[in-house]
N, C-alpha and C positions, 0 to 999 in steps of 0.2 A: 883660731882659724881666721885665714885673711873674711872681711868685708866682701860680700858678692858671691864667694863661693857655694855650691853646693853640695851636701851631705851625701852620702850613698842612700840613707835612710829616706831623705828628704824628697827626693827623686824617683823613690819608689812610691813615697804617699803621692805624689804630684803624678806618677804614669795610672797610678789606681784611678785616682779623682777624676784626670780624663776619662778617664776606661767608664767610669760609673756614668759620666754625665752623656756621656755619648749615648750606653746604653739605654738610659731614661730617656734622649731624644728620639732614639730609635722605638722605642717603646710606645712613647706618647704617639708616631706618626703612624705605627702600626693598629694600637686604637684608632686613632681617626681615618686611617683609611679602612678598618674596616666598618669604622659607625658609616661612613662613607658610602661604601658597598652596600650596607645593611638597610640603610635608605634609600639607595637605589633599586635594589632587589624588593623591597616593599611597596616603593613607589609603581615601577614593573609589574609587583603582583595586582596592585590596586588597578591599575591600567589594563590590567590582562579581565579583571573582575569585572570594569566598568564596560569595558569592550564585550565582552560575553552578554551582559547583561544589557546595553545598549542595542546588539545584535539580537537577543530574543526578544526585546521591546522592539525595534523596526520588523522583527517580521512578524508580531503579533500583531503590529500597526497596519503593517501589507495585507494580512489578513484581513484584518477588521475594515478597513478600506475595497476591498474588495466584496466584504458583504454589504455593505451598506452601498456601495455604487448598483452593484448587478452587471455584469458585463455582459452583454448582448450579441457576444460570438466566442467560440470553445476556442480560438485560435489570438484571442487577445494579447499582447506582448505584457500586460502587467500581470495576467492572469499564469500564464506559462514562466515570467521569471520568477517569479511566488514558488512554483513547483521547482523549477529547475535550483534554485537557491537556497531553498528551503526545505526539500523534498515532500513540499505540502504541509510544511509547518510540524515536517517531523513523522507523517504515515504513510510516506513509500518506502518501502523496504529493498533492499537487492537482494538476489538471488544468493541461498546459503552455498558455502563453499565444503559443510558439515557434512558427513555420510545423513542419509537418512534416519528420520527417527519415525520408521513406518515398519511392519511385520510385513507387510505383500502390499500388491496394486489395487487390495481391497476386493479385487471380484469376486472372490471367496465368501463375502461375509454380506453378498448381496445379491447371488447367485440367481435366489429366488425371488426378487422382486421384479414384476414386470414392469414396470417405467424404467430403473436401471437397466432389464436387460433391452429392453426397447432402445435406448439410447446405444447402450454399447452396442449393438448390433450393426446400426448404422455408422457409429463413431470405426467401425474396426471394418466394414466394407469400404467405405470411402477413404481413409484417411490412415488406417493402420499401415500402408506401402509407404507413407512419406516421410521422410528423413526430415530434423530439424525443423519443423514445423513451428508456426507461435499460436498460441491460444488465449484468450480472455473465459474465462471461469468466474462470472457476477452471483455471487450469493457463494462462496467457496465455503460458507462454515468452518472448520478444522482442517481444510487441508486433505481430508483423509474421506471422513463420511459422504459416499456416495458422491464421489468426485468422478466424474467424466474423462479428467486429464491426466492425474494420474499416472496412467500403464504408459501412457504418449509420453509422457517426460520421463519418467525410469527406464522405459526398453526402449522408445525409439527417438533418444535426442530432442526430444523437443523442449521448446519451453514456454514462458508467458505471462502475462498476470492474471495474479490472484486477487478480485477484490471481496469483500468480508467489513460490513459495516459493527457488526455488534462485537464490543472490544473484549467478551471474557473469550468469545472463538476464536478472534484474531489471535490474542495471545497464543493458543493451542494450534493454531497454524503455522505460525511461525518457528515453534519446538520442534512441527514434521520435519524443517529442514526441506521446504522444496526448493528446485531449483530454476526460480521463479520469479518473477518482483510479486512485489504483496503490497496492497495497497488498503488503508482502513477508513475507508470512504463508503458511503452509497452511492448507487451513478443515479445522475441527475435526470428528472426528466424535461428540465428545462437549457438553454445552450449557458447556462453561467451555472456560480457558485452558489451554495446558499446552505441555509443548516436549517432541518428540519427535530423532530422528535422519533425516536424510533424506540418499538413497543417490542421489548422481549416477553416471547411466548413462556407462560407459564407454564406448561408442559412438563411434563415429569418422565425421563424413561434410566431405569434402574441402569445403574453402570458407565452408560451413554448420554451425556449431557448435549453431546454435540445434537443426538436424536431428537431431544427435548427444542431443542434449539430454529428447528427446522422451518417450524410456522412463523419467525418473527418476521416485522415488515416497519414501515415507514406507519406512524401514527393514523394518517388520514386514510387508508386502507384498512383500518381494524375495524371491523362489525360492533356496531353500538355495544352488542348482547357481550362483548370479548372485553370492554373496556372497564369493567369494573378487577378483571383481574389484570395480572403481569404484572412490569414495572417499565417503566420510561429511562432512554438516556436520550441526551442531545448527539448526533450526529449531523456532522460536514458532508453536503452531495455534492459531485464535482463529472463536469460532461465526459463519460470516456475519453472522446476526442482529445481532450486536453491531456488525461494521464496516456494516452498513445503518441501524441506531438510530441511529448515530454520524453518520450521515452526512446523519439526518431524509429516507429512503427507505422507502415505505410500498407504492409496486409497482414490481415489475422486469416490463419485456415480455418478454426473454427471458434466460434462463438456460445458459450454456455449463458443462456439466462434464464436464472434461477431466484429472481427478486421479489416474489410475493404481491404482483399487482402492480409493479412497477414498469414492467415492462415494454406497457403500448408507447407510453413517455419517453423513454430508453431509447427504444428504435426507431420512433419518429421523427425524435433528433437527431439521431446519429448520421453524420456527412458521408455514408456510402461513396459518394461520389468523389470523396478525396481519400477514405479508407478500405483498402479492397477489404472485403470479409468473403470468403467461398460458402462459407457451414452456419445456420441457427440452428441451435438445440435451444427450444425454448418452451418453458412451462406457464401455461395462462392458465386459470382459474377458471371453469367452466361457468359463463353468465346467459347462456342461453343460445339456439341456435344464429340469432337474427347477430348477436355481440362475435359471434364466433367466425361468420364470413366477415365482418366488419374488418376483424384483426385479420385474418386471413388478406382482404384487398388491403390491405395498408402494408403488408410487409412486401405482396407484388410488386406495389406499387415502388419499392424499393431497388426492383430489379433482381427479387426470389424468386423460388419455384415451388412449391409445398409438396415435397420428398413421401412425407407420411405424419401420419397422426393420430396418437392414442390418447382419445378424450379430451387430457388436460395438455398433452406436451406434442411438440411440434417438430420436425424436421425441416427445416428449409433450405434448399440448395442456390447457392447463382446462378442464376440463369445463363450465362457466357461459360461460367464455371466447366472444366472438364470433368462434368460428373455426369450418368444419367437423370434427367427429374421427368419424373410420371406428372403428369395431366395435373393441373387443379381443377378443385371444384368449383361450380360456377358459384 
């Protein structure tokens, strides 16, 4: 065979041996592109990690910042982006979009108690005709036990928040499915943040924990004689004001305070004057007659009416408000 020429055979091993080497290029590029990707996607992940993690260190930092400063008004710009950004570092809630996880409006199973029926009495004269209403519920418990709001948001549209400092109720509030924001805060009775100790009641009621649950309160309201039992958690207080700014709520119709001694602090504060509110249902501790016109002028003094009052719990109407208010007492 002449010099130079090529075999048939020869030219089949020479198209293989391209064929092989190309493949192995192609091989070796599709490894490295995907170690490639594989480092990218890693690197990505790590970045996603550090960012998550950088993000709950700055608002842990916003927080802690904010309790150690004290801000000296409920309408603060670092104090409201904390909430708006954070939703309070994690305990405002939105309103469930879930059917309910309640048996009735509850009035059945409280038929007979006279502070409930006292309340609903006036809560469903005044307020039962109103459509879309909003409400604040302070001391909400579960959502369920001896809730005021209730029948208002299931049968007549309305809605609101719910706040509920002690977190195993919280939890059980949240299950009800209302449709509500829920916030797991104490309200402050100072105009800023701060964290105080709150003293779950040791109380015991068979079936009904939420019942048991009733008497808790902010540590420095517990009677000496009370402090050897319960148990203590740490809980964040925060001015309503600010969880209402947050939330671009400018009137509430009615007002539930339910906070165990908290509440001269509560109303004191609270900027009436930039929050309409129409309605207090509000429960004070009876501490004798001379404490009880005290709290009576100071809620006046607010621009109330005193509706009515059984003992420990209050009725107060607005004064401007279109309701009837009967006389106070001097």
């Amino acid at each position: 065979m002449p010099r130079g020429l090529v075999t048939g055979r020869q030219m089949t091993r020479l198209i293989l041996t391209v064929a092989m080497v190309t493949f192995l290029m192609m091989l070796i590029q599709v490894v490295i592109s995907r170690r490639a990707l594989l480092h990218r996607m890693t690197r990505g992940t790590k970045q996603l990690l550090q960012h998550s993690t950088h993000t709950n260190n700055n608002n842990h930092d916003m927080e802690e910042e904010l309790l150690k400063q004290g801000w000296t008004n409920t309408t603060d710009p670092h104090l409201l982006k904390w909430l708006k950004e954070t939703d309070g570092g994690g305990r405002v809630f939105q309103t469930s979009l879930r059917p309910y996880n309640v048996t009735d409006h509850n009035y059945g199973n409280f038929k007979d108690s006279v502070v409930f029926k006292f309340y609903e009495k006036h809560i469903t004269k005044l307020l039962s005709n109103k459509v879309g209403g909003f409400f604040v519920e302070a001391g909400a418990l579960d959502g369920y036990i001896l809730s005021n709001t209730l029948a208002l948001e299931r049968f007549r549209a309305w809605s609101g928040l719910l706040v509920e400092p002690r977190p195993d109720m919280f939890q059980q509030l949240l299950q009800k499915q209302r449709k509500s924001f829920a916030a797991r805060f104490c309200l402050a009775e100072k105009p800023y943040l701060y964290k105080t100790k709150f003293w779950l009641s040791p109380d015991f009621v068979k079936d009904n924990i939420a019942f048991g649950a009733v008497g808790s309160r902010v540590y420095d309201k517990v009677q000496a004689d009370e402090r050897e039992s319960g148990s203590l958690v740490n809980v964040l207080c925060i001015p309503l004001a600010s969880l209402l700014i947050n939330l671009a709520v400018t009137y509430v119709d009615l007002f539930v305070v339910d906070v165990e001694g908290s509440e001269w602090g509560v109303l004191d504060n609270f900027p009436f004057h930039q929050i309409t509110v129409d309605m207090l249902a509000v429960e004070r501790k009876d501490k004798g007659q001379e404490d009880r016109k005290a709290f009576i002028k100071m809620v006046r003094s607010k621009g109330f009416g005193l509706l009515d009052n059984l003992k420990e719990d209050y009725i107060f109407v607005r004064k401007t408000a279109e309701f009837i208010v009967l006389e106070d007492e001097p």
